[in-house]
PAVO-34777 format. One record per residue (C-alpha): residue number from 1; x, y, z; residue in one letter. Coordinates in nm, 2 decimals. Each point is the difference from the previous one (the first is absolute). Example, Ala and Ser with C-alpha at 12.3 -4.5 7.8 and 13.67 -1.06 7.14 Angstrom:
<recs>
+-------+--------+--------+--------+------+
| tormi |      X |      Y |      Z | roke |
+-------+--------+--------+--------+------+
|     1 |   1.23 |  -0.45 |   0.78 |    a |
|     2 |   0.14 |   0.34 |  -0.07 |    s |
+-------+--------+--------+--------+------+
</recs>
This chain:
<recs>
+-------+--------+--------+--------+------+
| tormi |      X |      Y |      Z | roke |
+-------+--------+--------+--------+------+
|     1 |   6.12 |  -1.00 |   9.55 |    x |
|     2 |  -0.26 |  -0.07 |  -0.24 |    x |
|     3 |  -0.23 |   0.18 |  -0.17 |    x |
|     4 |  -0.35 |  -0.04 |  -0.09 |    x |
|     5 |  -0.33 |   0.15 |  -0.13 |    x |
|     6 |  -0.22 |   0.09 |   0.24 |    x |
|     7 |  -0.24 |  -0.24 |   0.03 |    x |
|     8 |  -0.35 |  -0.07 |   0.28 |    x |
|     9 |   0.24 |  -0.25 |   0.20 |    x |
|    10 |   0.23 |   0.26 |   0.06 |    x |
|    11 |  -0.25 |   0.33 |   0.08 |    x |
|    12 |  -0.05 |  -0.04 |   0.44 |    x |
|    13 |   0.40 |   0.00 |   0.00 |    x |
|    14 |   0.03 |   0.27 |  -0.28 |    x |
|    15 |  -0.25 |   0.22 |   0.23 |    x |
|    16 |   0.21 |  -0.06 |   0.29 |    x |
|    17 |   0.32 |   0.07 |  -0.12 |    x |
|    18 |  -0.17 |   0.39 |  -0.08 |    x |
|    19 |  -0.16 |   0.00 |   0.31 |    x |
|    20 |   0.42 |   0.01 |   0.09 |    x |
|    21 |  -0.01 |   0.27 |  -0.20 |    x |
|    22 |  -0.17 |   0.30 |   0.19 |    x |
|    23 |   0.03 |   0.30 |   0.04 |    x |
|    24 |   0.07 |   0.01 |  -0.39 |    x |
|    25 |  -0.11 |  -0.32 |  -0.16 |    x |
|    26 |  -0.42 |  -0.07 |   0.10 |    x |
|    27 |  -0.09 |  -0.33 |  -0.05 |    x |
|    28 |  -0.31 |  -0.03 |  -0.24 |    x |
|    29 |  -0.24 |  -0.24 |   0.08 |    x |
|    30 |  -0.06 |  -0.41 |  -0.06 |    x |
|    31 |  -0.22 |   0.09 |  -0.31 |    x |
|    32 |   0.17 |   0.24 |  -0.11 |    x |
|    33 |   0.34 |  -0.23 |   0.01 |    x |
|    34 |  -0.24 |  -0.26 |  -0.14 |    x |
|    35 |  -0.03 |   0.17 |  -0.31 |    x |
|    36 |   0.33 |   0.18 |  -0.04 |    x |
|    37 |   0.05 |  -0.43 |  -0.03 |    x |
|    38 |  -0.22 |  -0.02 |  -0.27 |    x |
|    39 |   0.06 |   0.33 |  -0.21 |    x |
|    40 |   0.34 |   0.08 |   0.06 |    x |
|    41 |   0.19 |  -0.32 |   0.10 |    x |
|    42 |   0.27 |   0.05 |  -0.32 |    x |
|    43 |   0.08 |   0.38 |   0.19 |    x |
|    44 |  -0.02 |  -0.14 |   0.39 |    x |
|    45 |   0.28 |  -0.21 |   0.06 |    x |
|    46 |   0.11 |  -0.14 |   0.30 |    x |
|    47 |   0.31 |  -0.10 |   0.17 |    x |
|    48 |   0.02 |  -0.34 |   0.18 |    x |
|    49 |   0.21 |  -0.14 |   0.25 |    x |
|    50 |   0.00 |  -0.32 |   0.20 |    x |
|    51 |  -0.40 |   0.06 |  -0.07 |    x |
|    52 |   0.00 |   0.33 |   0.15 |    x |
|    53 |  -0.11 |   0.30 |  -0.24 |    x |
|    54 |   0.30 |   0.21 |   0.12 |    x |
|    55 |  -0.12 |   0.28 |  -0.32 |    x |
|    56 |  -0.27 |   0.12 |  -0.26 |    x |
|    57 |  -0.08 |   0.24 |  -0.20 |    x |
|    58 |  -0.35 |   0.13 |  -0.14 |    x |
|    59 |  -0.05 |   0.13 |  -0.40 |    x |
|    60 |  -0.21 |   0.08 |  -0.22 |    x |
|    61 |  -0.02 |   0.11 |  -0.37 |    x |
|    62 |  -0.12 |   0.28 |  -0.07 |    x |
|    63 |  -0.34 |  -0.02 |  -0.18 |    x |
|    64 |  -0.01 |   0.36 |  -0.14 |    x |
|    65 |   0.35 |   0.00 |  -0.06 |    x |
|    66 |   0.14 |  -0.39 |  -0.07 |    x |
|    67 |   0.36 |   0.11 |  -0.06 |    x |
|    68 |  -0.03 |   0.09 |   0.39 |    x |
|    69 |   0.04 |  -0.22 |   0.31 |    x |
|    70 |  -0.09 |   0.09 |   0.32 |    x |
|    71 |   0.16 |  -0.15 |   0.26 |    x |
|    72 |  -0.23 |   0.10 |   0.34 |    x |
|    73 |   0.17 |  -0.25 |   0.30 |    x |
|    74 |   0.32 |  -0.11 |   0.06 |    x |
|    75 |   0.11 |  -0.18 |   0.30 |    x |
|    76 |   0.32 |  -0.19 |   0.16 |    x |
|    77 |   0.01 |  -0.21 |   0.29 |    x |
|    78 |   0.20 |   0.23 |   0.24 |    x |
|    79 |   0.20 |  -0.34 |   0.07 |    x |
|    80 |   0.09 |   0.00 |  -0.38 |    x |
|    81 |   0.08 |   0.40 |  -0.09 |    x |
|    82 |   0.32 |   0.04 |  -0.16 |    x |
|    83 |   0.01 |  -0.35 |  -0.16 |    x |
|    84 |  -0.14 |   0.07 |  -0.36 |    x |
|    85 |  -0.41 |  -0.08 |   0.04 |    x |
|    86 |  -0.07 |   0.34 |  -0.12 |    x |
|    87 |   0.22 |  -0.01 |  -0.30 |    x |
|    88 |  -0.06 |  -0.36 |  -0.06 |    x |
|    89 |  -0.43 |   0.11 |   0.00 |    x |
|    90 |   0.04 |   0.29 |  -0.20 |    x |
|    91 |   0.20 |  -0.16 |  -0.27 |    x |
|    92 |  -0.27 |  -0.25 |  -0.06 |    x |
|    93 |  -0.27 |   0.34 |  -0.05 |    x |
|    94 |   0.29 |   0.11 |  -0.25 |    x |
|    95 |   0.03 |  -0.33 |  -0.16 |    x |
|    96 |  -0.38 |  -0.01 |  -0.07 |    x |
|    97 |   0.02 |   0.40 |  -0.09 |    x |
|    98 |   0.22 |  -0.10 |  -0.23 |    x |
|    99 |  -0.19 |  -0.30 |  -0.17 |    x |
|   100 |  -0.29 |   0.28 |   0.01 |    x |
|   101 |   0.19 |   0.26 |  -0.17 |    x |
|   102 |  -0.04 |   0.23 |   0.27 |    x |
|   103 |   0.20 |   0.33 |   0.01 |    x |
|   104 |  -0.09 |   0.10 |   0.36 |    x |
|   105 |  -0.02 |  -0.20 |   0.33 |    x |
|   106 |  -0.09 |   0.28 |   0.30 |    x |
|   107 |  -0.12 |  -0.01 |   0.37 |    x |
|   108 |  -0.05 |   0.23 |   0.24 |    x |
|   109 |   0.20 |   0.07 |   0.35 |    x |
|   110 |  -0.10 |   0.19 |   0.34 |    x |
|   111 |   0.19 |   0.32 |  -0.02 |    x |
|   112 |   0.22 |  -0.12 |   0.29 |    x |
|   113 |   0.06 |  -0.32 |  -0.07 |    x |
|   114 |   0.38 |   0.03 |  -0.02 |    x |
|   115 |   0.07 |  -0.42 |  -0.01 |    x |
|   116 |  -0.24 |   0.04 |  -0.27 |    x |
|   117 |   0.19 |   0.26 |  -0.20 |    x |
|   118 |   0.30 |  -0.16 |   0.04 |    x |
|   119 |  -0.15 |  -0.32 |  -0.10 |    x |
|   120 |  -0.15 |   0.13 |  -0.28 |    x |
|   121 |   0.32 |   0.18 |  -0.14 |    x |
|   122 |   0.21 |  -0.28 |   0.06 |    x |
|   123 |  -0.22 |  -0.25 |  -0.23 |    x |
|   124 |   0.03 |   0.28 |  -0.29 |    x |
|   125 |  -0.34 |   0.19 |   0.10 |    x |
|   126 |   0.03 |   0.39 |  -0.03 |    x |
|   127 |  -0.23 |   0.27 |   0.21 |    x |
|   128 |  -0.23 |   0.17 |  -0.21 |    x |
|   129 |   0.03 |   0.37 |   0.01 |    x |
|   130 |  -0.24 |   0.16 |   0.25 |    x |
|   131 |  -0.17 |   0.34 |   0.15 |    x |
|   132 |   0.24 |  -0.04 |   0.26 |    x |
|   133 |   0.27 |  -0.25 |   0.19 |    x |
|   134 |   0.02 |  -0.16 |   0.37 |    x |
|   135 |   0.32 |  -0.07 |   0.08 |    x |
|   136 |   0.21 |  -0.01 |  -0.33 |    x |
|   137 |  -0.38 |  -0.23 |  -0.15 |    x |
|   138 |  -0.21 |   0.19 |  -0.27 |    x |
|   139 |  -0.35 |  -0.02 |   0.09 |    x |
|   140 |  -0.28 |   0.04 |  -0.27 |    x |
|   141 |  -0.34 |   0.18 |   0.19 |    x |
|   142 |  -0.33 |  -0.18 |   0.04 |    x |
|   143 |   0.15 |  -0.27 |  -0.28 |    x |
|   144 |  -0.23 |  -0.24 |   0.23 |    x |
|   145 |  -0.26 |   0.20 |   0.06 |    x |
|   146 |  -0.03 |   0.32 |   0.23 |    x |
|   147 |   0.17 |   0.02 |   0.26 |    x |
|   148 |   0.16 |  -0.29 |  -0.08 |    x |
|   149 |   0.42 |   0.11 |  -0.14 |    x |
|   150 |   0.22 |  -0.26 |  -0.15 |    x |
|   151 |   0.34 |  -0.07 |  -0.11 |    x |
|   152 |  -0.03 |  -0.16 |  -0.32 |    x |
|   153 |   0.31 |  -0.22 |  -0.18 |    x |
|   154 |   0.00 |  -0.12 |  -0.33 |    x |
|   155 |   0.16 |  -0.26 |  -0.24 |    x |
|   156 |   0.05 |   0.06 |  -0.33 |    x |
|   157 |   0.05 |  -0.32 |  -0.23 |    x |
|   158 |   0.11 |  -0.01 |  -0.32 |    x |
+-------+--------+--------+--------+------+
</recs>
């Protein structure tokens, strides 16, 4: 596997590998993968086999906050789950945290989402305490907007 920045050769197969992702994961569009490309490439990796984008992951630092990253998509190949591309894509976010200074990188999680969870909690993410839980998940109200619950994780770096 290899792992790249995210770059405008790779955004049509980075949109569909979220398309892959529905119910939970929506694909953004072209332009807005276009300039994810050109803002964010150092927080978008993206995992590479055989020439296929089998992972990637979406971040941004925070502009009120720049100890923060926001991590807003992940996505695995469903051929390539349980092989490492998450964990391989979210160490490269930490790496660059770390060059950063971060202390925080966070992202957000449909209440029941429980691969998610488990995901999340496995790569050293913890749930954010919320208003109320779904199914063992703490689930902070309106955190996206009304109407719109989310679990949220967190990782604190040193």
């Amino acid at each position: 596997m290899r792992i790249t920045a995210l770059n405008n050769d790779l955004t049509d197969d980075v949109l569909r590998l979220m398309d892959l992702g529905a119910p939970y994961v929506k694909a953004r569009t072209p332009s807005d993968y276009w300039l994810y490309a050109k803002l964010f490439a150092s927080t978008c990796p993206v995992a590479v086999v055989d020439n296929m984008v089998v992972g990637a992951l979406i971040a941004m630092r925070s502009q009120d906050d720049p100890s923060e990253i926001y991590i807003q998509d992940v996505m695995t190949h469903p051929e390539y789950r349980r092989r490492g591309v998450a964990a391989a894509l979210i160490s490269v976010v930490q790496t660059r945290a770390q060059q950063w200074e971060c202390r925080r990188i966070y992202l957000t999680s449909e209440p029941e989402n429980l691969a998610a969870y488990r995901t999340w909690r496995s790569l050293g993410f913890a749930n954010v305490a919320g208003e109320y839980t779904v199914k063992g998940v703490q689930v902070i109200k309106d955190f996206k907007g009304p109407g719109k619950d989310r679990a949220v994780f967190d990782m604190t770096l040193p």
